[in-house]
MIDRENTOR-636507 format. One record per atom (N, C-alpha, C): atom name; x, y, z; residue in three letters; residue number from 1. Coordinates in steps of 0.02 Angstrom, whole numbers, plus 50000, padded with zeros to 5 digits. Example, Ala and Ser with C-alpha at 12.3 -4.5 7.8 and 13.67 -1.06 7.14 Angstrom:
<nodes>
[node "N" [50660 49716 50390] "ALA" 1],
[node "CA" [50615 49775 50390] "ALA" 1],
[node "C" [50660 49835 50390] "ALA" 1],
[node "N" [50642 49888 50354] "SER" 2],
[node "CA" [50684 49947 50357] "SER" 2],
[node "C" [50645 50002 50394] "SER" 2],
</nodes>
This chain:
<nodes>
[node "N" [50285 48390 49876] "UNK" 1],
[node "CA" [50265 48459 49880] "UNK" 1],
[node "C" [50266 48490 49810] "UNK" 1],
[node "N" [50217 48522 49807] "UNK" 2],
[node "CA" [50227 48556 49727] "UNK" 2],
[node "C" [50285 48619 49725] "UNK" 2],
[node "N" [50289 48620 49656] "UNK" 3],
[node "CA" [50362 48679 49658] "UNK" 3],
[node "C" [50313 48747 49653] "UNK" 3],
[node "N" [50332 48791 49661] "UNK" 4],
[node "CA" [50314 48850 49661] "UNK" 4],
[node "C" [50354 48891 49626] "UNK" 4],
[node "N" [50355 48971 49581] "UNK" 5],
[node "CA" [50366 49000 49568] "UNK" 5],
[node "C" [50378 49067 49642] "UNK" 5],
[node "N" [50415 49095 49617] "UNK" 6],
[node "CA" [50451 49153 49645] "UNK" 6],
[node "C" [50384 49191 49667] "UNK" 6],
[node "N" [50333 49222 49611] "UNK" 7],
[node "CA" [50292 49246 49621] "UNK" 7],
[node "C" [50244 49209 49685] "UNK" 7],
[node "N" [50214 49151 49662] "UNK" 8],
[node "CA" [50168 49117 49706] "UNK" 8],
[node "C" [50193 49107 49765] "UNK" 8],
[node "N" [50255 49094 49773] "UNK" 9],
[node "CA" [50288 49088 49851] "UNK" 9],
[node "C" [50287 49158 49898] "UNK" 9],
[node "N" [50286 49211 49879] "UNK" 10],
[node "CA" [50285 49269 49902] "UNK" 10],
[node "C" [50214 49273 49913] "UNK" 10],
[node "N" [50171 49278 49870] "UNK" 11],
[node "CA" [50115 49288 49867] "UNK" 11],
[node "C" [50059 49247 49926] "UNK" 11],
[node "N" [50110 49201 49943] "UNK" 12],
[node "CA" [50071 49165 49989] "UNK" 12],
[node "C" [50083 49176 50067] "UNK" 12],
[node "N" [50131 49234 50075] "UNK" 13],
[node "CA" [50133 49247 50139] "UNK" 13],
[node "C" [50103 49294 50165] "UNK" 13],
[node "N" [50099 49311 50220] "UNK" 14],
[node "CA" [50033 49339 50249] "UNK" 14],
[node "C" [50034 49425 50251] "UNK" 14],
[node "N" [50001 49459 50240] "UNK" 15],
[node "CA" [50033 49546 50257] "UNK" 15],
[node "C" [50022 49561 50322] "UNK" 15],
[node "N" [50060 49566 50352] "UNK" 16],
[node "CA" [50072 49567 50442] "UNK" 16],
[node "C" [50078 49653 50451] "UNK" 16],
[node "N" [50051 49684 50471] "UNK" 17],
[node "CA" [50040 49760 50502] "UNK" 17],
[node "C" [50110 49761 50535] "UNK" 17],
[node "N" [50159 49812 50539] "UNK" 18],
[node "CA" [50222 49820 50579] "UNK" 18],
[node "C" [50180 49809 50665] "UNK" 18],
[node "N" [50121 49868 50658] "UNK" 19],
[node "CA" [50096 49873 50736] "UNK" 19],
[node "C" [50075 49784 50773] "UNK" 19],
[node "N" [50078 49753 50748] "UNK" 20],
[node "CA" [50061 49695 50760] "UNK" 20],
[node "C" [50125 49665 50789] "UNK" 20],
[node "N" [50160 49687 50753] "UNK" 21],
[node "CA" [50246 49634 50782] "UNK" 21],
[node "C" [50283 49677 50835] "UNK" 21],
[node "N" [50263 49747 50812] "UNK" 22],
[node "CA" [50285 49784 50852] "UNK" 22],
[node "C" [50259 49795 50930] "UNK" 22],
[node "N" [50209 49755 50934] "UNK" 23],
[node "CA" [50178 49783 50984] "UNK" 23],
[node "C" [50169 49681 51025] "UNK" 23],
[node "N" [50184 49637 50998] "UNK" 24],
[node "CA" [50184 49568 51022] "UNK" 24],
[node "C" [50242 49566 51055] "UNK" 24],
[node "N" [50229 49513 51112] "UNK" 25],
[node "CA" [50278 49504 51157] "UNK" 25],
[node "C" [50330 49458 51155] "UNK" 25],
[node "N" [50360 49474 51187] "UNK" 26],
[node "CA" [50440 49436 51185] "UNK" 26],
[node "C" [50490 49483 51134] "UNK" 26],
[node "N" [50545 49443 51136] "UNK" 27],
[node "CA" [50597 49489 51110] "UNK" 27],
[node "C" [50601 49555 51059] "UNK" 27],
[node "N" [50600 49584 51083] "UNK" 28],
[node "CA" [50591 49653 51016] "UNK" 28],
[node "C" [50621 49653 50953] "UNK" 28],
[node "N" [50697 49657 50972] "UNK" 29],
[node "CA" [50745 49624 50920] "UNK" 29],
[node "C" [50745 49576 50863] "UNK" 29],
[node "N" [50733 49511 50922] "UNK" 30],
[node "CA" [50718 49470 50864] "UNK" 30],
[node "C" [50634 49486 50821] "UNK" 30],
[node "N" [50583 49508 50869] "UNK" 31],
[node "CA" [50545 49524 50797] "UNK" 31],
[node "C" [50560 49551 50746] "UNK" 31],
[node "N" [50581 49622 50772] "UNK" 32],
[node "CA" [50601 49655 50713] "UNK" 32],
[node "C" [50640 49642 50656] "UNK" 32],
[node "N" [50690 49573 50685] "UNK" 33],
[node "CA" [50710 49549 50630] "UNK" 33],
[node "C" [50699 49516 50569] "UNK" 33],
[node "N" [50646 49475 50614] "UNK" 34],
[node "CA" [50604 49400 50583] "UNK" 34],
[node "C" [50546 49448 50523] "UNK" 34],
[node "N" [50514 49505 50575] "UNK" 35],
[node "CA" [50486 49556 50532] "UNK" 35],
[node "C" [50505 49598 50457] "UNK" 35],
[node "N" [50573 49602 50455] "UNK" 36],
[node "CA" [50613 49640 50420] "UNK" 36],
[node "C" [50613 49566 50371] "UNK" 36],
[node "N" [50663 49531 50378] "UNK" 37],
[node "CA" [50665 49471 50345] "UNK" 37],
[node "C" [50587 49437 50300] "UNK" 37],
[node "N" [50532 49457 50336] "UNK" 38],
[node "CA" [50475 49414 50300] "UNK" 38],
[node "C" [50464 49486 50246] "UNK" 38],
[node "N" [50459 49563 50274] "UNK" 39],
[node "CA" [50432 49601 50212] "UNK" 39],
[node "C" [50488 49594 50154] "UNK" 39],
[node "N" [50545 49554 50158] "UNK" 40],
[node "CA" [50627 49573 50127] "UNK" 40],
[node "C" [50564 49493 50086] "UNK" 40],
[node "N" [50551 49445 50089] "UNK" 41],
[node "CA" [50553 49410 50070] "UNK" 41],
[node "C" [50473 49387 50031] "UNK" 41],
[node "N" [50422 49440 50064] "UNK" 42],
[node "CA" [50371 49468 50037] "UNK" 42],
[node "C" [50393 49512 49979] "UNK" 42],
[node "N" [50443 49548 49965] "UNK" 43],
[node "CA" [50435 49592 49907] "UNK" 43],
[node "C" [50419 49651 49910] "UNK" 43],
[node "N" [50407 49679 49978] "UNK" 44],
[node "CA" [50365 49731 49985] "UNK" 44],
[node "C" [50429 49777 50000] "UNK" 44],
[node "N" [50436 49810 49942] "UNK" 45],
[node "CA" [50494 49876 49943] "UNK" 45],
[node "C" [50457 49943 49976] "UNK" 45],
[node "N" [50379 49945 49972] "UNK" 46],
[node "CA" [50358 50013 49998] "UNK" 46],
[node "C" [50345 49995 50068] "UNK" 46],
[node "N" [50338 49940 50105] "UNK" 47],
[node "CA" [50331 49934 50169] "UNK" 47],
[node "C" [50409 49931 50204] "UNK" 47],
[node "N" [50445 49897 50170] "UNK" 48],
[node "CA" [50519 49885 50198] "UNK" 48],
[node "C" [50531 49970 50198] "UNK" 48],
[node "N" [50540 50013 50154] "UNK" 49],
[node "CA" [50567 50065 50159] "UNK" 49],
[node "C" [50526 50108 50217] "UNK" 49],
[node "N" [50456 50099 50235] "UNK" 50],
[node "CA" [50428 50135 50293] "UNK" 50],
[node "C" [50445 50106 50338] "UNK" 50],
[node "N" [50466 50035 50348] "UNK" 51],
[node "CA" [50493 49989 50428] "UNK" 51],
[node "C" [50568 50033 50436] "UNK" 51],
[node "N" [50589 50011 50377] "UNK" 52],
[node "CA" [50675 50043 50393] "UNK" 52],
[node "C" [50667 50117 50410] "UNK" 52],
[node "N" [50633 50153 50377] "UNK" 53],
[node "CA" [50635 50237 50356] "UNK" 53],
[node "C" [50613 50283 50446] "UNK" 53],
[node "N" [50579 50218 50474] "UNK" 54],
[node "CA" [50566 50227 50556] "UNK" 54],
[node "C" [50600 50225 50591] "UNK" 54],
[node "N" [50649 50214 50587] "UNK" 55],
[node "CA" [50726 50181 50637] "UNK" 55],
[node "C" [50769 50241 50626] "UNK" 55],
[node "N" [50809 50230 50691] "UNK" 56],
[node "CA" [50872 50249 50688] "UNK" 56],
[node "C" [50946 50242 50643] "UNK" 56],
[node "N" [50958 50286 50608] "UNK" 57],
[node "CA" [51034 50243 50544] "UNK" 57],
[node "C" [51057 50189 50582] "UNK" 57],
[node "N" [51078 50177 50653] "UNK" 58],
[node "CA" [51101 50127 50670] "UNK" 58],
[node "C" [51075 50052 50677] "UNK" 58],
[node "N" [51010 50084 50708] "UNK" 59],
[node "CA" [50967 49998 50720] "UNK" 59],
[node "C" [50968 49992 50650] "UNK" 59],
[node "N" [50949 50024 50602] "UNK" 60],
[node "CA" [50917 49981 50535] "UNK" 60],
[node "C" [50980 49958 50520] "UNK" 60],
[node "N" [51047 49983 50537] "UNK" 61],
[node "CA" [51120 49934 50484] "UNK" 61],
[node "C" [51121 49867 50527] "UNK" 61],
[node "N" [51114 49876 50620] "UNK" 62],
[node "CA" [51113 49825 50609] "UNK" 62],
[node "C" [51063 49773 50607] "UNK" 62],
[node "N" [51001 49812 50611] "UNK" 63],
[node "CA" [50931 49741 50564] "UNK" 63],
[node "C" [50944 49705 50508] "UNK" 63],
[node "N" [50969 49726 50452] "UNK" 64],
[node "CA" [50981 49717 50397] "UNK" 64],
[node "C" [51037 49663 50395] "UNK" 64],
[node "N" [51095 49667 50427] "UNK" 65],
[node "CA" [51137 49629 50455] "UNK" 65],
[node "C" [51105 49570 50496] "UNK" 65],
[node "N" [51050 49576 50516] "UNK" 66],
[node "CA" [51063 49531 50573] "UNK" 66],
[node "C" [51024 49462 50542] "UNK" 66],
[node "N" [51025 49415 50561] "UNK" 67],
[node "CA" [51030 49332 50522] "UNK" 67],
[node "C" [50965 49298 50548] "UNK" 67],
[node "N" [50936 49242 50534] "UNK" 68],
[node "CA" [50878 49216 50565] "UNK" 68],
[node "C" [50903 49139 50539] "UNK" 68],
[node "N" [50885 49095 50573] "UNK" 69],
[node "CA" [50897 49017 50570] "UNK" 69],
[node "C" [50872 49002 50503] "UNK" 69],
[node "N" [50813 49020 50482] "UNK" 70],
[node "CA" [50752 49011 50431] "UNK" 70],
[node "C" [50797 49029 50342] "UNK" 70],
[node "N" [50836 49070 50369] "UNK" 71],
[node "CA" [50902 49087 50313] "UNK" 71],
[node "C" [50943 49068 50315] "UNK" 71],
[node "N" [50957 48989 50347] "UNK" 72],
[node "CA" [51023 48981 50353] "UNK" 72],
[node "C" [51054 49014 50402] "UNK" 72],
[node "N" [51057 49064 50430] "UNK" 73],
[node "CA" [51080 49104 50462] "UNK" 73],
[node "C" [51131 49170 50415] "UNK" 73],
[node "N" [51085 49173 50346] "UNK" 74],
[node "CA" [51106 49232 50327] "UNK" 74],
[node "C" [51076 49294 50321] "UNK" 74],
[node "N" [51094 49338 50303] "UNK" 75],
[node "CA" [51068 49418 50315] "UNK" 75],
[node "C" [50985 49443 50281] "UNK" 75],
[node "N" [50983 49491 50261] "UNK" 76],
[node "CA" [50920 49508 50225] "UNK" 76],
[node "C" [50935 49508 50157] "UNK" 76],
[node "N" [50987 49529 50141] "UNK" 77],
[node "CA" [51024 49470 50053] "UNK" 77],
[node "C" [51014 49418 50041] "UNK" 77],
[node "N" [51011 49394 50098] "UNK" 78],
[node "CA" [51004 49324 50058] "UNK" 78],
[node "C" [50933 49287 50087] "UNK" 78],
[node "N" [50896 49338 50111] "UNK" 79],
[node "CA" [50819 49328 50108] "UNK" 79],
[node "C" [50809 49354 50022] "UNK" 79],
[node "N" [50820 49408 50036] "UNK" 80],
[node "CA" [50810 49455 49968] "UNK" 80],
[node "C" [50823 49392 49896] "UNK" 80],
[node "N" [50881 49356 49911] "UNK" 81],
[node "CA" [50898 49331 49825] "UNK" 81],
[node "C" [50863 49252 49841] "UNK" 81],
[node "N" [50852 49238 49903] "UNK" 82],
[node "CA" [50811 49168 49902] "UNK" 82],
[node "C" [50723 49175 49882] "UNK" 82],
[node "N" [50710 49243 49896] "UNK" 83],
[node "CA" [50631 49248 49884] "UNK" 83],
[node "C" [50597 49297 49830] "UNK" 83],
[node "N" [50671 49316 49800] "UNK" 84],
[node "CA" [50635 49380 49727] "UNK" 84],
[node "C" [50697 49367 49677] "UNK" 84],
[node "N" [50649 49383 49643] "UNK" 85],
[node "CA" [50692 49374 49553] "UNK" 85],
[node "C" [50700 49458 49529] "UNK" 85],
[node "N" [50718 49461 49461] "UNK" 86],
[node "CA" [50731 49505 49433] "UNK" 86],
[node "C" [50739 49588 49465] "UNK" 86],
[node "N" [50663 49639 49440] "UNK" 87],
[node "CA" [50681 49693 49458] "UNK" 87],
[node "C" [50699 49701 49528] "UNK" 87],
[node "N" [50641 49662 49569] "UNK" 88],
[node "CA" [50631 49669 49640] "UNK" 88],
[node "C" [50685 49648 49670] "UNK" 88],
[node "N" [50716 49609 49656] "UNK" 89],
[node "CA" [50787 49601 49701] "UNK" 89],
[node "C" [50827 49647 49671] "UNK" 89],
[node "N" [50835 49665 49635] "UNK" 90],
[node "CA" [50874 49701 49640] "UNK" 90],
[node "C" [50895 49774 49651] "UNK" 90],
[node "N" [50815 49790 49659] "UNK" 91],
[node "CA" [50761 49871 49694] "UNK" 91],
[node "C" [50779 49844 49755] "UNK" 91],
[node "N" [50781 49782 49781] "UNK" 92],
[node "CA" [50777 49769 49856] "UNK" 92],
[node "C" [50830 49773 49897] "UNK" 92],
[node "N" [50905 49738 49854] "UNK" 93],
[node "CA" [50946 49739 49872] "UNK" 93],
[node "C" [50980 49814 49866] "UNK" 93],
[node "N" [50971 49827 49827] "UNK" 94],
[node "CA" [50996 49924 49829] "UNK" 94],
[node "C" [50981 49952 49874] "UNK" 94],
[node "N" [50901 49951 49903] "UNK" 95],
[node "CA" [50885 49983 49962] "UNK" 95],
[node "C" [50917 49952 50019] "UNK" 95],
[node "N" [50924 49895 50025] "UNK" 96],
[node "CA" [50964 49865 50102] "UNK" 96],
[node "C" [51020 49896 50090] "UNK" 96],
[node "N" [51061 49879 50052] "UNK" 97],
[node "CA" [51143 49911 50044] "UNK" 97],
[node "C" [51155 49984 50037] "UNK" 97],
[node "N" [51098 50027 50027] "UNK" 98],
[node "CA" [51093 50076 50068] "UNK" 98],
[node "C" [51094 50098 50124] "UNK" 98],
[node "N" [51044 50054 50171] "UNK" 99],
[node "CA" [51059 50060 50232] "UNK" 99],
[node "C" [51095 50034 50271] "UNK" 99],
[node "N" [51146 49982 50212] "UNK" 100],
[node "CA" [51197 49965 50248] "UNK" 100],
[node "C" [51191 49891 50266] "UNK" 100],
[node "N" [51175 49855 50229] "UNK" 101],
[node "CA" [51181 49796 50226] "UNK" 101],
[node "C" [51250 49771 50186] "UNK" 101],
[node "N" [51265 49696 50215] "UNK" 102],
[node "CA" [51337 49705 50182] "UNK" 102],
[node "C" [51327 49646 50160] "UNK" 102],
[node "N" [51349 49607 50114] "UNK" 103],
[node "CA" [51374 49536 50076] "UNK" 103],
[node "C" [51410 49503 50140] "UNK" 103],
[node "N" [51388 49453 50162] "UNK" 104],
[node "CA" [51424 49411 50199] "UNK" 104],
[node "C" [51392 49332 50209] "UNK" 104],
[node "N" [51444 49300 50224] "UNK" 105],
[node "CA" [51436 49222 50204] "UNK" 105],
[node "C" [51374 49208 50255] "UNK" 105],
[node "N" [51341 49149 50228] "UNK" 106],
[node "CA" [51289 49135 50254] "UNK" 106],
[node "C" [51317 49069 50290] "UNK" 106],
[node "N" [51278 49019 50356] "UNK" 107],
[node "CA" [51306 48970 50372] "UNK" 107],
[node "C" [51341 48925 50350] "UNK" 107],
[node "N" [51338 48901 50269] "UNK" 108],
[node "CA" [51346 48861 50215] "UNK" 108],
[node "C" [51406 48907 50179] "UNK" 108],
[node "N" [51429 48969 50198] "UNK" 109],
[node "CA" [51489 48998 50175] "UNK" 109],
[node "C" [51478 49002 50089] "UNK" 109],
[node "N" [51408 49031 50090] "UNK" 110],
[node "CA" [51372 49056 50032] "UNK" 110],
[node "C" [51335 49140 50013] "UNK" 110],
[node "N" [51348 49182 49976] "UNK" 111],
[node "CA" [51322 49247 49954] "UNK" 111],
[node "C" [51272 49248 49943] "UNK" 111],
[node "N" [51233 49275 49953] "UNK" 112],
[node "CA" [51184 49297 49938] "UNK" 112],
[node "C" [51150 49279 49845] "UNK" 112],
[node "N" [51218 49278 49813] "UNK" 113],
[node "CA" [51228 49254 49747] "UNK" 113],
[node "C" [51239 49198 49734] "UNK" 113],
[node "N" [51255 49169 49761] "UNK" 114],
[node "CA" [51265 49092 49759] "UNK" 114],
[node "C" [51206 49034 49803] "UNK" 114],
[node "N" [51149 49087 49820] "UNK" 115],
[node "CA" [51091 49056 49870] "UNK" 115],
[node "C" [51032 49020 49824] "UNK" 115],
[node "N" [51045 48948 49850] "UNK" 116],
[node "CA" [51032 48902 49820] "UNK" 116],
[node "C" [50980 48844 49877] "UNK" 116],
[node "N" [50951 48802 49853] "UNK" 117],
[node "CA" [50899 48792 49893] "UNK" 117],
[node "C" [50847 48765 49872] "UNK" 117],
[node "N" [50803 48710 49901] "UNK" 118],
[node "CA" [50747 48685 49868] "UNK" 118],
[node "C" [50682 48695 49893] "UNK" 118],
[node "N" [50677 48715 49963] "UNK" 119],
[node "CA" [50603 48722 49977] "UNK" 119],
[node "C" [50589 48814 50020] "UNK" 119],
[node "N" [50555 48829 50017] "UNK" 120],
[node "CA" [50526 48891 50038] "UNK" 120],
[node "C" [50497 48874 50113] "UNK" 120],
[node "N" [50552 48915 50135] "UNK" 121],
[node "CA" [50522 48914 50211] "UNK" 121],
[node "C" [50532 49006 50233] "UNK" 121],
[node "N" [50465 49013 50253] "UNK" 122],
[node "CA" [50435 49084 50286] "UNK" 122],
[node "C" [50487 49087 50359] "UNK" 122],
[node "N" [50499 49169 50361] "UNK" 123],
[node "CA" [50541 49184 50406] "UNK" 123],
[node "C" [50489 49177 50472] "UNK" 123],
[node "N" [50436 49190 50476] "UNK" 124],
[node "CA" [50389 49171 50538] "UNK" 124],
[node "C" [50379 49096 50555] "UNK" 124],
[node "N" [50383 49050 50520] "UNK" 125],
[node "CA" [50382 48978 50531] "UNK" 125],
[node "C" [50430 48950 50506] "UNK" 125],
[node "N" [50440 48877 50543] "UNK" 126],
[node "CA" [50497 48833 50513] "UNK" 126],
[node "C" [50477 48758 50485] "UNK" 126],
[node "N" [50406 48788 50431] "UNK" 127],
[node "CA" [50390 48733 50401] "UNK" 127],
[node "C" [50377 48757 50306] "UNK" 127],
[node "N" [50408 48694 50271] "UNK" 128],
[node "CA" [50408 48750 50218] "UNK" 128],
[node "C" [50354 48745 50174] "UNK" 128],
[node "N" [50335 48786 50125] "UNK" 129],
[node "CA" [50282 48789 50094] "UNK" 129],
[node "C" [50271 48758 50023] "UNK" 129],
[node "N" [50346 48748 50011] "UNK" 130],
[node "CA" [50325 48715 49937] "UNK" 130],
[node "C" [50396 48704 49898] "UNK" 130],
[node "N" [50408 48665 49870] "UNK" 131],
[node "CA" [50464 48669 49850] "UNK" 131],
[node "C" [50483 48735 49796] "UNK" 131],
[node "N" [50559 48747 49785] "UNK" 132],
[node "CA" [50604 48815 49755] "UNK" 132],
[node "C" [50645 48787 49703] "UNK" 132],
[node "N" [50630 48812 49637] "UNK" 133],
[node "CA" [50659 48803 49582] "UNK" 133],
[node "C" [50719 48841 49579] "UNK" 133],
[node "N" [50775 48818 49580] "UNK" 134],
[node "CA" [50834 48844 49599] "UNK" 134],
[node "C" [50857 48891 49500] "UNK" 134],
[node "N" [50835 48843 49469] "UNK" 135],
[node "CA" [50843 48867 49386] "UNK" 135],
[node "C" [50801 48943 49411] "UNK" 135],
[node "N" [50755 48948 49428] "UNK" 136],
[node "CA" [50717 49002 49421] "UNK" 136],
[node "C" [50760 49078 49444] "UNK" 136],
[node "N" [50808 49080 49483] "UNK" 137],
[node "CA" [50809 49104 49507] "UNK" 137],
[node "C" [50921 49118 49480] "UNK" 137],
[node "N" [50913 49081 49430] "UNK" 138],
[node "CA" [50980 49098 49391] "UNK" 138],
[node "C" [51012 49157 49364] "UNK" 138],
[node "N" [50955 49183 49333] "UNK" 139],
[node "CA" [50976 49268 49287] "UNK" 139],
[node "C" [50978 49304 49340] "UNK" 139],
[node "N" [50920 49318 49398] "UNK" 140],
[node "CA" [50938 49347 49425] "UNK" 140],
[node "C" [50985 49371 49501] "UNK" 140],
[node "N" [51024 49309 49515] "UNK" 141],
[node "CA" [51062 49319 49535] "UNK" 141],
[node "C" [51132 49315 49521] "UNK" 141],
[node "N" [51145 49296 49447] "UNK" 142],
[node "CA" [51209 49343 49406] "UNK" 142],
[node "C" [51204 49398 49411] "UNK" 142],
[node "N" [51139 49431 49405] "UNK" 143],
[node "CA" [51153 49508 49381] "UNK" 143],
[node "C" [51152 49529 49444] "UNK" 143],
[node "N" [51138 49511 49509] "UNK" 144],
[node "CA" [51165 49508 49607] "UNK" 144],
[node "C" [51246 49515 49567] "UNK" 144],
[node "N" [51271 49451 49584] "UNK" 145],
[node "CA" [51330 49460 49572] "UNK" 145],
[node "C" [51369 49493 49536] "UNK" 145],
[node "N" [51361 49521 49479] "UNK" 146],
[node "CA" [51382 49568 49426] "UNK" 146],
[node "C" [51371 49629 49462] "UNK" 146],
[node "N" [51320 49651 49487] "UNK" 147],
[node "CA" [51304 49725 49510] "UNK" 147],
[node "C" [51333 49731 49593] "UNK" 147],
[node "N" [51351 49661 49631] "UNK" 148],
[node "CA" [51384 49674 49714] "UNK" 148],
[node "C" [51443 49611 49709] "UNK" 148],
[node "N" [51446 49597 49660] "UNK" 149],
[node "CA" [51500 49524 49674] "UNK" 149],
[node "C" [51576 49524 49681] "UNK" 149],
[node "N" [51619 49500 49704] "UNK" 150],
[node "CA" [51686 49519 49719] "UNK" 150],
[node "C" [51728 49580 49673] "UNK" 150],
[node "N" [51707 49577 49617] "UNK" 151],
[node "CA" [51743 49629 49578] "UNK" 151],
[node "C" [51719 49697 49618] "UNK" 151],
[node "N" [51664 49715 49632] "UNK" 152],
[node "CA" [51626 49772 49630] "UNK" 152],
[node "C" [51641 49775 49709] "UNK" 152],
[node "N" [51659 49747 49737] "UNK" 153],
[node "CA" [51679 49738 49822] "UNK" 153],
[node "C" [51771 49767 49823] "UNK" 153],
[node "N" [51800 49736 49759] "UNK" 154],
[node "CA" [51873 49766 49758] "UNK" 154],
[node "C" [51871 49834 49729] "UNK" 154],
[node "N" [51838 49834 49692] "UNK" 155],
[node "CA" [51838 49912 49665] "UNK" 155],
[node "C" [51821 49960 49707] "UNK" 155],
[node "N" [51762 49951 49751] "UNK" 156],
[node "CA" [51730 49998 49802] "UNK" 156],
[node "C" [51804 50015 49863] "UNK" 156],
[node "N" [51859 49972 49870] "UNK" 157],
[node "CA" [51881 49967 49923] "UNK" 157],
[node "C" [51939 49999 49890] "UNK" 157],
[node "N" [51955 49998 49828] "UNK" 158],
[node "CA" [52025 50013 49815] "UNK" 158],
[node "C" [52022 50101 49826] "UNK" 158],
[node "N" [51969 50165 49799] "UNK" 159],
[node "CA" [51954 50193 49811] "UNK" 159],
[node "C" [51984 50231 49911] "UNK" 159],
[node "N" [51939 50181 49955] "UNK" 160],
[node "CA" [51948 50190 49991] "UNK" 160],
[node "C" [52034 50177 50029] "UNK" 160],
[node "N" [52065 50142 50010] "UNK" 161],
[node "CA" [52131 50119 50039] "UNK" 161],
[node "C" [52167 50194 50006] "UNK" 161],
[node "N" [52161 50212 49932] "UNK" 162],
[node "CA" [52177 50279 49889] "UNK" 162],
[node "C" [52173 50329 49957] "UNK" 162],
[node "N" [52125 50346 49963] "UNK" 163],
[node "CA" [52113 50393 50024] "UNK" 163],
[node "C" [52160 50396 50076] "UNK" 163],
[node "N" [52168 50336 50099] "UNK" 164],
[node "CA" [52187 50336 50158] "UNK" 164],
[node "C" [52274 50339 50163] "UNK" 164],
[node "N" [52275 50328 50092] "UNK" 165],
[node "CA" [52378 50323 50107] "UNK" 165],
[node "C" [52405 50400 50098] "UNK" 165],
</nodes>
């Protein structure tokens, strides 16, 4: 399989209308997830923010949360750091952790920062498209980790425990 770049792997997935998933049958849920997960992994920060910006504060914390096989079985983080580099993940990941997405281990008891991997597989299918340069995808998930990584998880919390005593 040829390797692909970050860009070309995105670029090759399809732009799916929300009304389309939204309106196909079978599970709602899980579309919306698989849905959420492919624009998280498309790149598309102005469509993700009109899918999310439609919802209820609750459904979208837990969409964002919720896992798909195709990720390992991890969140929209770690769609987000397996399928975008630099600005965009990290425009991407700000907006999820806005609405409340949280850092949590993926099946492989891996971050979102530590998501590592060789071939590109689309959250709508479970066949993959091309192989994933794992180098490619180095700078920008230090600066994941530097900007959400355990330090920045103890600091956010110490704050809160302050409060509470």
């Amino acid at each position: 399989m040829p390797a692909l770049t970050a860009a070309q792997a995105r670029a090759s997935l399809p732009y799916i209308p929300s009304a389309v998933v939204m309106t196909a049958p079978g599970d709602l849920h899980m579309l919306r997830v698989t849905y959420l997960h492919h624009l998280v992994a498309r790149g598309d920060l102005v469509d993700l923010q009109t899918f999310l910006g439609g919802l209820e504060e609750m459904d979208a914390r837990i969409l964002v949360n919720a896992t798909l096989m195709e990720t390992y079985w991890g969140n929209t983080l770690h769609t987000a750091a397996y399928w975008n580099t630099g600005e965009t993940l990290m425009s991407i990941a700000a907006y999820l952790v806005s609405k409340g997405a949280t850092f949590e281990l993926d099946y492989y008891e891996s971050y979102p920062w530590s998501t590592t991997g060789t071939l590109y597989v689309p959250p709508f299918t479970s066949a993959s498209i091309g192989d994933r340069d794992p180098a490619e995808f180095e700078a920008s998930l230090g600066a994941l980790r530097l900007a959400y990584g355990p330090q920045q998880q103890e600091q956010q919390q110490q704050p809160q425990e302050q409060q509470q005593a």
